[in-house]
N, C-alpha and C positions, 0 to 999 in steps of 0.2 A: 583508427582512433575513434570508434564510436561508442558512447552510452548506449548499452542494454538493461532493458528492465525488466524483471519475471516478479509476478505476483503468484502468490498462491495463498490459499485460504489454509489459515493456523489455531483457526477456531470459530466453532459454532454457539451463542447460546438460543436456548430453548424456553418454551413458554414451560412453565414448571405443571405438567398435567400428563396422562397420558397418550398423547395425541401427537407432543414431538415438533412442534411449529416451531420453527426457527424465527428467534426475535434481533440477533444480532448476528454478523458477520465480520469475524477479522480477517483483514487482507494484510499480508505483508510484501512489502515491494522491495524487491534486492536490485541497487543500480549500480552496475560495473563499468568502468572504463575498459575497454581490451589493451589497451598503451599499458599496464600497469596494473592488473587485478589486485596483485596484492595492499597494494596500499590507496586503490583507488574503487575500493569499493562500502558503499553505504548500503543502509537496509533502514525501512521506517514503517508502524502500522496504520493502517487504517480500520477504525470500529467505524460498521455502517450499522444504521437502526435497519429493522424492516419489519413494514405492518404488518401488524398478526389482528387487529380489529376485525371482526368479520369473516377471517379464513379458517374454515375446518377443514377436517381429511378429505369432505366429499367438494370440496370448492374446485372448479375446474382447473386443468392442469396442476393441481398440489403431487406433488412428489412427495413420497414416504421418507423419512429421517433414511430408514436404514438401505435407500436405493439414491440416494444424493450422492453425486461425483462434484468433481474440484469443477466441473465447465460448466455443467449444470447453476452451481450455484455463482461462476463467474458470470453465467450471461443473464441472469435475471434483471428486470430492467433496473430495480433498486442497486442494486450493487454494481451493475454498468453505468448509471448515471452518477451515483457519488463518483467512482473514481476518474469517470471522464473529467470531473468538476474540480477534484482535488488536486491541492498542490505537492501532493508528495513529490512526484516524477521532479517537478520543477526543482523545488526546495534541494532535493538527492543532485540533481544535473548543477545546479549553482554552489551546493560544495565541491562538488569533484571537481568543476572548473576552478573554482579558487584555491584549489592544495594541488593542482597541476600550472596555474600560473597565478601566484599570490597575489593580491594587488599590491600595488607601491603603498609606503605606509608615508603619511602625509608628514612624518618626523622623525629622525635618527637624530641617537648620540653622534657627535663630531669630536676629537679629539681636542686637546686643548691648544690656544695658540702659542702656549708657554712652556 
C-alpha cells in the first residue's frame, strides 16, 4: 500500500530568440496509491521559472534545446530545488489518504424521534 510519484517534464518554454534558452519548466507529478490505482490516483503541475539573465549558448555547461533529455533538465539545480520545496507530493499524498480513509464529518442527519 504505498504512494508512488513519477514526475516528468510536459513542457518547456523558451526565451523567444534564436538561441533556444529555456525560461520555464513544467513538471507534472502523477501520485498513485498501488491498494487501488484506479480510483486512487492524482496528478498536479508544477511551473518552475529558470534564469535565463546572463546565460548564452557559450555559458558553461549550457546544453542545446535540441540535445535536452527529460533527466537532464530534471537534475538542474533550479528545477531540483523547486520541487524538493514544493508541496505537490504532499498536497497529492493527503488526498489519496483522505478518499482512502474519509475523515469523520463533525455532523450527520439523524432520523427523527417521531
Amino acid at each position: 500500500m504505498a504512494i508512488t510519484h513519477t514526475q516528468t517534464v510536459t513542457g518547456l518554454t523558451i526565451v523567444n530568440n534564436s538561441d533556444n534558452i529555456v525560461s520555464e519548466v513544467t513538471v507534472k507529478t502523477v501520485s498513485v496509491d498501488d491498494s487501488d490505482p484506479t480510483n486512487l490516483t492524482i496528478e498536479g503541475d508544477d511551473n518552475i521559472g529558470i534564469t535565463t539573465e546572463g546565460v548564452t549558448t557559450s555559458t558553461s555547461g549550457f546544453v542545446a534545446y535540441d540535445s535536452l533529455t527529460q533527466s537532464t533538465i530534471l537534475n538542474w539545480t533550479e528545477v531540483k530545488d523547486y520541487l524538493a520545496s514544493s508541496n505537490t507530493k504532499i498536497n497529492q499524498e493527503a488526498w489519496i489518504n483522505s478518499v482512502k480513509t474519509p475523515p469523520t464529518p463533525s455532523h450527520v442527519q439523524k432520523d427523527l424521534p417521531f
